[in-house]
C-alpha positions in Angstrom: 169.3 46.9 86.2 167.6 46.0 90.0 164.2 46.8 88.6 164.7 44.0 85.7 166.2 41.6 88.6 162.9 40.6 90.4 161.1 40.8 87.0 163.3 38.5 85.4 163.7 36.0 88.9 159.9 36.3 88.8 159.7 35.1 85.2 162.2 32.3 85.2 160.1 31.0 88.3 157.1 31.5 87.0 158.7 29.3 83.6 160.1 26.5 85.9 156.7 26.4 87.7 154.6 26.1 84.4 157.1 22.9 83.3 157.0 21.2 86.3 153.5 21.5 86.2 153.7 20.3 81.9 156.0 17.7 82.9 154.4 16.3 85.9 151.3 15.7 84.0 153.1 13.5 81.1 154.7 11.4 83.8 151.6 11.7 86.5 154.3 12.3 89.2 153.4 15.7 91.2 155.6 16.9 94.7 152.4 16.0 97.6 151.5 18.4 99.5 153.0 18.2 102.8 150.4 19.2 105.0 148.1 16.7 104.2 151.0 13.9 104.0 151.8 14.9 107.3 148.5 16.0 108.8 145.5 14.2 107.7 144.3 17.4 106.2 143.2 19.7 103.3 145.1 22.5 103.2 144.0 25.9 101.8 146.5 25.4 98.6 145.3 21.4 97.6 144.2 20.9 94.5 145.7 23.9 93.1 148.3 22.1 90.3 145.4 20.4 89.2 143.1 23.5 89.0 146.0 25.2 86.7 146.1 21.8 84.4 142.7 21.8 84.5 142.5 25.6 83.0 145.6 25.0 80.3 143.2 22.2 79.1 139.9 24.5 79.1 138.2 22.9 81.8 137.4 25.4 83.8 134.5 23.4 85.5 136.7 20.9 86.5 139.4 23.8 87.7 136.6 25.2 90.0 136.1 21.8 91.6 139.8 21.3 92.5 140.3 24.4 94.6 137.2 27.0 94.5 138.7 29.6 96.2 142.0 29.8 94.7 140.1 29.6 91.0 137.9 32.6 92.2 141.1 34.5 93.6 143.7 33.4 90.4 142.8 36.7 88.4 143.3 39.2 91.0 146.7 37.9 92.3 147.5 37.5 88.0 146.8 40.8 88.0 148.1 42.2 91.3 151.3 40.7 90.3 151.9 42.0 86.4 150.2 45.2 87.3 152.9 45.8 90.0 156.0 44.7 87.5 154.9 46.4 84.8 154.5 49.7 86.8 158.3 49.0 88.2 159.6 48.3 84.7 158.2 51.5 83.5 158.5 53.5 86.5 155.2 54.3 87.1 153.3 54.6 90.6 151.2 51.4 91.0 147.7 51.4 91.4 147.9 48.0 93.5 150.2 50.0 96.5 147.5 52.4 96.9 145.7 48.4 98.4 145.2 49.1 102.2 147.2 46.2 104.0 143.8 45.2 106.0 142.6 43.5 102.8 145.7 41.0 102.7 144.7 40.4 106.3 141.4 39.4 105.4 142.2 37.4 102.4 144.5 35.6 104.8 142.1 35.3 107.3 139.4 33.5 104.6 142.3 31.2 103.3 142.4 30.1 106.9 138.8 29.9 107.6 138.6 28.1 104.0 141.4 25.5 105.0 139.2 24.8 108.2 136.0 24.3 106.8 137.3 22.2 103.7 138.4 19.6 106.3 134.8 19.6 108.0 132.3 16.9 106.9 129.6 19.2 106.5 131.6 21.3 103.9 133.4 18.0 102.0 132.1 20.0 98.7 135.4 22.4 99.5 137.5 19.4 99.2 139.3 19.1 96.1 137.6 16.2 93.9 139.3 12.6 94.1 141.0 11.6 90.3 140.6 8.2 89.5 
């Protein structure tokens, strides 16, 4: 029974995540993101509820635009995540454990460097674009 635990926790918030995002979009009322409330600033994450309303609708050009990274990232970590899950629901050895933890560093380290350089002028393109 542990092993259907996280799988089923991870599934009912995956499901409360997908209708906020559903629900938010019929009312246009979204949670902001607190770091650029508080700071002034793009963080490494903005844009991203857009980017996934973008791709439920097909636009994937438009999903790029709102957060590049993330849209270039979104299939590994979709499949990081049901790759690991499935192996535990099966009991099966996962091939995403045999992952050196110096990769997570350095996708950590270019979220960073890509939250920095989204807020600099030069790189404004990183930004996600403005709805209107």
């Amino acid at each position: 029974m542990k092993k259907y635990k996280k799988i089923i926790i991870s599934t009912i918030i995956f499901i409360l995540l997908l209708i906020y995002i559903l629900v938010g979009e019929k009312i246009k009322f979204y949670i902001p993101c607190p770091i650029k409330s508080l700071t002034g600033f793009y963080c490494p994450g903005c844009g991203i509820t857009r980017m996934i309303l973008s791709i439920l609708k097909g636009d994937l050009y438009q999903a790029f635009r709102y957060n590049p990274l993330v849209f270039i990232l979104m299939p590994f970590i979709i499949f990081y995540f049901l790759e690991i899950n499935i192996s535990k629901l099966y009991n099966k050895k996962s091939i995403c454990k045999k992952v050196p933890d110096y990769i997570f560093y350095i996708i950590i380290a270019v979220l960073v460097v890509y939250g920095i350089l989204r807020n600099i002028d030069i790189f404004s393109y990183l930004r996600p674009t403005i709805v209107r």
